[in-house]
C-alpha positions in Angstrom: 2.2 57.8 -38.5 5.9 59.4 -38.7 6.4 59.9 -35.1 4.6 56.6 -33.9 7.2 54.5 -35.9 9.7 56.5 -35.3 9.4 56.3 -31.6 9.0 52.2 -31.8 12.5 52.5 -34.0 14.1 54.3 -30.8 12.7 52.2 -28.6 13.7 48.9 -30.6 17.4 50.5 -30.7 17.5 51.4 -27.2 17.0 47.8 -25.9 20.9 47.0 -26.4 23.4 48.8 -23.9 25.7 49.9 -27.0 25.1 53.8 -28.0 23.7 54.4 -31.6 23.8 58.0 -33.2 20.6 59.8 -34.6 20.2 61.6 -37.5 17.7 64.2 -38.3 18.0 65.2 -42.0 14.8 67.9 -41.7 15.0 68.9 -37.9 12.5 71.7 -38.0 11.7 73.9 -34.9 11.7 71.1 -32.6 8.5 72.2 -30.4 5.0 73.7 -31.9 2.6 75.6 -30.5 -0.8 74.6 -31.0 -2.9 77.5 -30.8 -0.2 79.5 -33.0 -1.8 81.1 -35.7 -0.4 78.6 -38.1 -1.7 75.6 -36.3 -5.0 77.0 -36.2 -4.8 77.5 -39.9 -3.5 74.2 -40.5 -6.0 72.3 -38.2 -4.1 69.4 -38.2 -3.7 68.2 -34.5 -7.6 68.9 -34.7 -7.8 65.5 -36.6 -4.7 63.5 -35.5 -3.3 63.9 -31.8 -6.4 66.1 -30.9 -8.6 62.8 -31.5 -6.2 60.6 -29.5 -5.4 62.8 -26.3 -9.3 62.1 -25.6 -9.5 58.7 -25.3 -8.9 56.4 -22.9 -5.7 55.2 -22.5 -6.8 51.7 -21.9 -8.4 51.8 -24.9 -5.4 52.8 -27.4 -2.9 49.7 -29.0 0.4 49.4 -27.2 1.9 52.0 -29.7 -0.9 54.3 -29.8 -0.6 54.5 -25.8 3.4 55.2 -25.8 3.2 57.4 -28.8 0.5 59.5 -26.6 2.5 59.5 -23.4 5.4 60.6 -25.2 3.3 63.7 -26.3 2.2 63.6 -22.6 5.6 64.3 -21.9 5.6 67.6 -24.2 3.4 69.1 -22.4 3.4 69.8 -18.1 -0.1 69.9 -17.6 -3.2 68.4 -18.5 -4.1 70.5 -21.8 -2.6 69.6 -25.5 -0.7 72.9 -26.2 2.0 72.3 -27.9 3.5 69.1 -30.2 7.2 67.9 -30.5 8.9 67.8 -33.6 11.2 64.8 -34.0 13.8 66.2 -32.7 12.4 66.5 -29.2 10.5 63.1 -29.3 14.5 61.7 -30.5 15.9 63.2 -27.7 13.4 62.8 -25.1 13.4 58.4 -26.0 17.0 58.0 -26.4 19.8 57.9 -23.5 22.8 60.4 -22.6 25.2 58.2 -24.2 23.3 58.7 -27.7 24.4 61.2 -30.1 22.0 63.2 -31.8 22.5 64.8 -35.4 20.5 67.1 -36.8 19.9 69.6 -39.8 18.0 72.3 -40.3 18.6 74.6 -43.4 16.2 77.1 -42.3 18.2 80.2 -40.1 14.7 81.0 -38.4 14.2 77.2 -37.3 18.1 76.7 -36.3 18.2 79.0 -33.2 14.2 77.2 -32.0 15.5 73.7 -32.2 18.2 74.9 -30.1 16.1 76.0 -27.1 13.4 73.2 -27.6 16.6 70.5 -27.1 18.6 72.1 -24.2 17.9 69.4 -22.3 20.0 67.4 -24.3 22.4 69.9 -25.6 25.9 68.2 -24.8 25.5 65.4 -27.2 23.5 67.3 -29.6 24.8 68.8 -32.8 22.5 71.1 -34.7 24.0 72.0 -38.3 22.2 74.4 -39.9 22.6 72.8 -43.9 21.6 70.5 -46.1 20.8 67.6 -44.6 20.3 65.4 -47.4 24.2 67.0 -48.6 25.3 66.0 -44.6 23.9 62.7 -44.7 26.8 61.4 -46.4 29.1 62.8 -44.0 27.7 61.1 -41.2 28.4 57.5 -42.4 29.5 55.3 -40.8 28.8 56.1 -37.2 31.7 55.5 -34.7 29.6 53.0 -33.1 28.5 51.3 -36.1 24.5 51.9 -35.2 22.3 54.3 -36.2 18.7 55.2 -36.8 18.2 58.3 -39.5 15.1 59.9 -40.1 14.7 61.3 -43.3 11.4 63.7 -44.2 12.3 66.6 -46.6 9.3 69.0 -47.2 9.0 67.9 -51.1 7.4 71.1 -52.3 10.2 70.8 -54.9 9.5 67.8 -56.9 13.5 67.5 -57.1 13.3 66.5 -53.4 11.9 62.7 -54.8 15.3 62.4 -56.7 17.8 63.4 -54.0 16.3 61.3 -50.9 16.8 58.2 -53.3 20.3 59.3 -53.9 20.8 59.9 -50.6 20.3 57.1 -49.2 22.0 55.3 -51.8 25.1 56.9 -51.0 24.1 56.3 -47.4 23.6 52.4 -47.8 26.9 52.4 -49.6 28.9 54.2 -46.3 26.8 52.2 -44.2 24.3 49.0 -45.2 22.9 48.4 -41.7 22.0 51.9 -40.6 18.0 51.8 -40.0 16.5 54.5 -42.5 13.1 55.8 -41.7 12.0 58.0 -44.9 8.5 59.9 -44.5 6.6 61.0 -48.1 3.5 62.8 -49.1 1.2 60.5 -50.8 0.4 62.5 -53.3 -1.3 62.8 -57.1 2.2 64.0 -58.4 3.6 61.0 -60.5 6.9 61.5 -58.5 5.1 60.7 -55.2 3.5 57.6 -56.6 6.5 55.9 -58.1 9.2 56.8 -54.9 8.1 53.4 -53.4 9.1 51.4 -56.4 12.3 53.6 -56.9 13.3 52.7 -53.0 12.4 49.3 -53.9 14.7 49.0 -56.6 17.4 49.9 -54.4 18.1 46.1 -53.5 18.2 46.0 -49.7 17.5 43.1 -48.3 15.6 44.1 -45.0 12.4 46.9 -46.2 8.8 47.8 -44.6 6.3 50.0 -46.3 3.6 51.5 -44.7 0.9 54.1 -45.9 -2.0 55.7 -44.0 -4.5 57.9 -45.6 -7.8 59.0 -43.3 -10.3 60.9 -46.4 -11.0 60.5 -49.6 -8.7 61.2 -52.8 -9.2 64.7 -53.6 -11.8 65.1 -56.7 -9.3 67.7 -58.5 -6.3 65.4 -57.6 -4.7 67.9 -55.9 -3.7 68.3 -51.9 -2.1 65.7 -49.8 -4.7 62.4 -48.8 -2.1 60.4 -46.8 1.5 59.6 -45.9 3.6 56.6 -46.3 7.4 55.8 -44.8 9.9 53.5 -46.1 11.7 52.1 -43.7 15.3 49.8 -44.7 16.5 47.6 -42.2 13.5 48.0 -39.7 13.4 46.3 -36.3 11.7 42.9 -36.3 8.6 43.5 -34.4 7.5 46.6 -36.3 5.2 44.4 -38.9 3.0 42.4 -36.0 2.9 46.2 -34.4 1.4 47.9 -37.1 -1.1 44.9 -38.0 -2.2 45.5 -34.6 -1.9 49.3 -34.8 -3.3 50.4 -38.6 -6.4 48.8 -38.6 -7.2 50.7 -35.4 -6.0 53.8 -36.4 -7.8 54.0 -39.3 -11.2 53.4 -37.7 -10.5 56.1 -35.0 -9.0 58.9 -37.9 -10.8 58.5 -41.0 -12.6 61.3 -41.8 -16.3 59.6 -42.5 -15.3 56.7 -42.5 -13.1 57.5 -46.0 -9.9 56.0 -44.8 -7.4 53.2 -45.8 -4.0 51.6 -45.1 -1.2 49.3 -46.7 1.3 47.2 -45.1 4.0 45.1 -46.9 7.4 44.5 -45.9 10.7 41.7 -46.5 12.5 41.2 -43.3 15.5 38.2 -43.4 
């Protein structure tokens, strides 16, 4: 869901000549292997991308078949073996004359996000800190545009608090950025209220969308779905995802256990 949106937002900002600058608040590695250890523990591509790189591409929505060529891009041959980060997929859907901005606080990720972007290195910027603390730097861009993608890891329930002060501080800099913000639906009581929190924010221009594909877990624990928050998203995004979460639901719910909501206020 994260990098399917966020690859329409690129595309939506990249249909005007004038630059815009990209921020990356949780950058990560920038390239995964699949068949590392950890992916194979994981399983996750098993159920997601894995399920879409077998289809037909005439029978995927619009979005579904970009998001899947972008990943097609990723990787040379035939065979799924690795997955882009957002980084990569940022880089690899913007132009030359687009700055990229990211952070990653991790020193082992840093030095891999690095090598996965040297395609793009002279207008990238890798800082390896806080991004959430660098955010607020950032704003407002030279060129007065920018997209910012914002999708901390929240294993510290802290992390709810800050990306809502965050991008408070943001808005204040700089009210017409676009600000994509990826969260866990989770059980925790600080997962289920960060809509309404973002919500009392007061921006003008918002679109919430969630995706879950199994059931809620019996002992309330464990992660059933994901949702974004997006402030000041393009226009077309809504009549995209009625097209695109209906489908996508169908295709990746596990048993048929899967669900979606959609709501948005776009002036």
């Amino acid at each position: 869901l994260k990098h399917l949106v966020w690859i329409q937002v690129l595309d939506y900002m990249t249909r005007k000549d004038k630059a815009f600058m990209v921020v990356d608040t949780h950058a990560g590695a920038g390239m995964y292997l699949l068949d590392s250890s950890m992916a194979q523990k994981t399983g996750e591509s098993a159920t997601g991308i894995g399920q879409l790189w077998s289809l037909p591409i005439d029978e995927l929505p619009e979005s579904v078949a970009r998001y899947r060529a972008v990943i097609a891009d990723a990787n040379p041959g035939h065979a799924l073996t690795q997955y882009p980060g957002s980084p990569w997929i940022s880089a690899h859907c913007t132009r030359d004359t687009d700055p990229l901005r990211f952070f990653e606080l991790h020193s082992s990720d840093a030095p891999l996000l690095a090598q996965a972007l040297r395609f793009a290195q002279k207008r990238t910027q890798i800082t390896q800190a806080d991004g959430l603390a660098g955010l607020k730097g950032l704003m407002p861009p030279p060129a007065r545009r920018a997209a910012v993608l914002i999708d901390p890891s929240y294993e510290d329930k802290t992390d709810y608090g800050k990306v809502v002060q965050s991008l408070r501080d943001a808005l204040q800099r700089f009210a017409t950025g676009t600000y994509v913000l990826w969260y866990p639906e989770l059980a925790r009581r600080e997962s289920v209220e960060l809509p309404e929190r973002l919500l009392k924010l007061g921006v003008p221009n918002w679109l919430h969308v969630t995706l879950s594909t199994r059931p809620p877990a019996t002992d309330g624990l464990g992660m059933t779905g994901s949702g974004l928050f997006i402030i000041n998203p393009p226009w077309t995004l809504p009549a995209m995802l009625e097209e695109t979460m209906p489908w996508l639901v169908k295709t990746l719910a596990e048993g048929g256990q899967g669900d979606y909501t959609l709501d948005w206020q776009i002036n």
